[in-house]
N, CA, C and O atoms as a Tinker XYZ file with bonds, in Angstrom:
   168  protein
     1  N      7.337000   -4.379000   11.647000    73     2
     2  CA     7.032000   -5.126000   10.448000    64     1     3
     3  C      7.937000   -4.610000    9.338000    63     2     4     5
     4  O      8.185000   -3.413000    9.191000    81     3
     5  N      8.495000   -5.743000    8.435000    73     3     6
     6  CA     9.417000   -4.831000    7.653000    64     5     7
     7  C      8.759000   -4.802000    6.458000    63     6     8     9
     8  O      7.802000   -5.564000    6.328000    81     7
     9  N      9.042000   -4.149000    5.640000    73     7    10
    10  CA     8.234000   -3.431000    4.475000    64     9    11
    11  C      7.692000   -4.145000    3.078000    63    10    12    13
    12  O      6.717000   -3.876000    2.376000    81    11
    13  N      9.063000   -5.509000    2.919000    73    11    14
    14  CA     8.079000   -6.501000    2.048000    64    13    15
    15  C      7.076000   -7.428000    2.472000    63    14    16    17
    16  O      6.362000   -8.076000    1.706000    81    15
    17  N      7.041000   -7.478000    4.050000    73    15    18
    18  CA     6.015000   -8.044000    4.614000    64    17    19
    19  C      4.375000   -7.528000    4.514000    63    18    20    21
    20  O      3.271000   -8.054000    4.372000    81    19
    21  N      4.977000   -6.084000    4.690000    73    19    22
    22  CA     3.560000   -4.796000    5.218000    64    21    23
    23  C      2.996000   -4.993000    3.421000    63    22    24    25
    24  O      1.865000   -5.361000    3.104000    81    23
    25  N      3.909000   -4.705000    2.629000    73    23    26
    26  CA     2.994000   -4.727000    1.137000    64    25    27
    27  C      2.717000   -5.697000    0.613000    63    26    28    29
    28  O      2.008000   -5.593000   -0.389000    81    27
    29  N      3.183000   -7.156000    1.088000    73    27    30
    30  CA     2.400000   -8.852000    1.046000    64    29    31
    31  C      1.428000   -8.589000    1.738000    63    30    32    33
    32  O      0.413000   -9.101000    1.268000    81    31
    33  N      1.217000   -7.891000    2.859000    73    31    34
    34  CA    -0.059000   -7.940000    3.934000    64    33    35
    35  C     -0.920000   -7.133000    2.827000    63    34    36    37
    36  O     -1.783000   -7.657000    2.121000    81    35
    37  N     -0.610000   -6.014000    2.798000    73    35    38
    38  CA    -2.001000   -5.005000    1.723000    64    37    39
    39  C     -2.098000   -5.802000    0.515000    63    38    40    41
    40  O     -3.270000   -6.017000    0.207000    81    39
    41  N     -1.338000   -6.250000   -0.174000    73    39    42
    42  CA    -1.776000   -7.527000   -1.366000    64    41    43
    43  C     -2.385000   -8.568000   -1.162000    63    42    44    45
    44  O     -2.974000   -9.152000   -2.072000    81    43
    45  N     -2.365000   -8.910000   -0.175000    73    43    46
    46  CA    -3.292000  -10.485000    0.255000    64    45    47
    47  C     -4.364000   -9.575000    0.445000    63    46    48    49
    48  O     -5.311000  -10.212000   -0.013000    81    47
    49  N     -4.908000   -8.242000    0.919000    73    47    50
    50  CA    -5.955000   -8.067000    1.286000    64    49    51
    51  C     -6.722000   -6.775000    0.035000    63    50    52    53
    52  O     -6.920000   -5.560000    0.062000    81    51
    53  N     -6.887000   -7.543000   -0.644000    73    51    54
    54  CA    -7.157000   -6.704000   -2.207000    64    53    55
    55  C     -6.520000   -5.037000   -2.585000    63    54    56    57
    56  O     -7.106000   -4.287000   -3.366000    81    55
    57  N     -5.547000   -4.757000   -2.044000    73    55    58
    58  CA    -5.164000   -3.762000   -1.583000    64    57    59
    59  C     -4.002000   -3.743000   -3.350000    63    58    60    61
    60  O     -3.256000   -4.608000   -3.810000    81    59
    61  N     -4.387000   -2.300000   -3.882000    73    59    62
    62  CA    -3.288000   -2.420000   -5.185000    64    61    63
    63  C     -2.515000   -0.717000   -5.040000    63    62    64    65
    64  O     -2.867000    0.308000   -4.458000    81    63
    65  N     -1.661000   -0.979000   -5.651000    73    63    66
    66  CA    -0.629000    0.410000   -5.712000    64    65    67
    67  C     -1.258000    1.461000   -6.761000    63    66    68    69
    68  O     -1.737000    1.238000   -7.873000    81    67
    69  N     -1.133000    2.472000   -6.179000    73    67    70
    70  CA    -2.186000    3.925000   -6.571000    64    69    71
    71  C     -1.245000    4.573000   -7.379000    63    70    72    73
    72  O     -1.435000    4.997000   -8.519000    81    71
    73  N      0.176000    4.640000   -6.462000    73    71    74
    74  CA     1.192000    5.573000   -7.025000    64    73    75
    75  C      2.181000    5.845000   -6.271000    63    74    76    77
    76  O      2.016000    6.046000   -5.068000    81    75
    77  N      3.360000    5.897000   -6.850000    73    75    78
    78  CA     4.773000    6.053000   -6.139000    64    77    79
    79  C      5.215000    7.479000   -6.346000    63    78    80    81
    80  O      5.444000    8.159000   -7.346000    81    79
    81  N      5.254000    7.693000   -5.031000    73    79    82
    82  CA     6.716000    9.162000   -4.645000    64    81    83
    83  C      7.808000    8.742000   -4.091000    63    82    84    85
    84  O      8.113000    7.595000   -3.764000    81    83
    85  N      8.708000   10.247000   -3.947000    73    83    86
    86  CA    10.150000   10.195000   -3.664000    64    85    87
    87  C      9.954000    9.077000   -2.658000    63    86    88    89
    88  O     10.416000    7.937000   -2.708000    81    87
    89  N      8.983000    9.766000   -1.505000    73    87    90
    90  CA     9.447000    9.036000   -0.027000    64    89    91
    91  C      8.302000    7.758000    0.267000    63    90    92    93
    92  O      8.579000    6.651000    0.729000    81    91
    93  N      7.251000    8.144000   -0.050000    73    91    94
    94  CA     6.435000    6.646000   -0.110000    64    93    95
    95  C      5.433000    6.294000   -0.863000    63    94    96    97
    96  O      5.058000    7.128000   -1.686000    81    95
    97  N      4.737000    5.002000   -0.798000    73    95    98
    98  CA     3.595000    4.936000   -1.802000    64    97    99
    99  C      2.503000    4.495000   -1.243000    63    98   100   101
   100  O      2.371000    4.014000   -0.118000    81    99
   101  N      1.424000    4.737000   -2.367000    73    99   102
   102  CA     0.068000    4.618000   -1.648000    64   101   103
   103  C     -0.555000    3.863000   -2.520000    63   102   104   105
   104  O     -0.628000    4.023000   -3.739000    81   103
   105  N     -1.157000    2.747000   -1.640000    73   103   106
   106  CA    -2.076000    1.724000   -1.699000    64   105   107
   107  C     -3.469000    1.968000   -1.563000    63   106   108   109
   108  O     -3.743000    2.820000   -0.717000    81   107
   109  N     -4.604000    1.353000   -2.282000    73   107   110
   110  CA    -5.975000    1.953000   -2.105000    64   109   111
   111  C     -6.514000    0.453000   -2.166000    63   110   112   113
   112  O     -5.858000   -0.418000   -2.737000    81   111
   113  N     -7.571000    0.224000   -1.637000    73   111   114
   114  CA    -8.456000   -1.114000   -1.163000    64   113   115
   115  C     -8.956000   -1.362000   -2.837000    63   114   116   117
   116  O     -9.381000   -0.401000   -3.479000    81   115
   117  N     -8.895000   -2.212000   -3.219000    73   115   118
   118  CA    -9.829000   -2.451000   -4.823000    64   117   119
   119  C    -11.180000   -2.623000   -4.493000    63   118   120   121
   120  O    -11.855000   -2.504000   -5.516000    81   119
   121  N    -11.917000   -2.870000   -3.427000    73   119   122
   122  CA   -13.073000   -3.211000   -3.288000    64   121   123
   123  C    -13.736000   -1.973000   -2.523000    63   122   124   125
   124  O    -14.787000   -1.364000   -2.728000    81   123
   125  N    -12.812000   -1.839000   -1.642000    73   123   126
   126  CA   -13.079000    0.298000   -1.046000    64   125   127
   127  C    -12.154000    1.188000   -1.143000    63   126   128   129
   128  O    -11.254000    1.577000   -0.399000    81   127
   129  N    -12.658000    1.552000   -2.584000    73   127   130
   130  CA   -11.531000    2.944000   -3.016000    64   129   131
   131  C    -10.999000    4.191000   -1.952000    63   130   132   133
   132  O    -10.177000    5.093000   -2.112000    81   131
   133  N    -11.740000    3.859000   -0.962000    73   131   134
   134  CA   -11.736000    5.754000   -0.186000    64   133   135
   135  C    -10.609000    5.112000    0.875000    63   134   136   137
   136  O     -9.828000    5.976000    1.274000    81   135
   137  N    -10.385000    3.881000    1.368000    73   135   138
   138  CA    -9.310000    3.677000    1.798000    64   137   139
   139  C     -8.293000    3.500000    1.481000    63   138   140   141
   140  O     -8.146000    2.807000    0.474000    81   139
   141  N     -7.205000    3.983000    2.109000    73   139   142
   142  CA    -5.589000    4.433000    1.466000    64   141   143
   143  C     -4.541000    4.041000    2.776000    63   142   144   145
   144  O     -4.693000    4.197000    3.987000    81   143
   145  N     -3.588000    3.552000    2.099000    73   143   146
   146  CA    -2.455000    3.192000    3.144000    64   145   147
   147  C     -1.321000    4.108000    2.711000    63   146   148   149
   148  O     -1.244000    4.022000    1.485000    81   147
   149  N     -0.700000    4.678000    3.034000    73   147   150
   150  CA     0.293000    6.015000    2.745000    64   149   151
   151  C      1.408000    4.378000    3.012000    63   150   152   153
   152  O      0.847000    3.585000    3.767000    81   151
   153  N      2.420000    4.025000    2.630000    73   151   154
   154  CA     4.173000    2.959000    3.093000    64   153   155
   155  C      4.993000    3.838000    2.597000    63   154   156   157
   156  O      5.164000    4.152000    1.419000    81   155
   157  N      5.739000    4.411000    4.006000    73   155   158
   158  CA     6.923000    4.694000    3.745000    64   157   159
   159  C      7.971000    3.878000    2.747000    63   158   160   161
   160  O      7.732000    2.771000    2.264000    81   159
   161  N      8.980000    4.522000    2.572000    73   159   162
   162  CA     9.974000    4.077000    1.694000    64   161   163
   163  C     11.436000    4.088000    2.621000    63   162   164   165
   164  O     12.020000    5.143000    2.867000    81   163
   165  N     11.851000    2.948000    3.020000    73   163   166
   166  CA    13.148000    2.718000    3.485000    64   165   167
   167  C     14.513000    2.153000    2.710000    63   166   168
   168  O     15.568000    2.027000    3.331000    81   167
C-alpha cells in the first residue's frame, strides 16, 4: 500500500494526526484515543 493511500485509509476512518517525527507519524482514532497507528515516512 503506498503511503498517500494508507493515510486516505486512516482519514476515512476518523483517524487524525497526533504528531510528526524525523522518521514517522502517528495517527490516533478520534472516537478511540488509545488507538495509534505509528506511518512510516518514505
Amino acid at each position: 500500500m503506498k503511503l498517500k493511500a494508507l493515510i486516505r485509509h486512516l482519514e476515512k476512518h476518523e483517524c487524525i494526526l497526533l504528531r510528526e517525527g524525523a522518521n514517522h507519524s502517528v495517527y490516533i482514532n478520534s472516537i478511540q484515543p488509545e488507538l495509534k497507528a505509528p506511518v512510516p515516512k518514505q
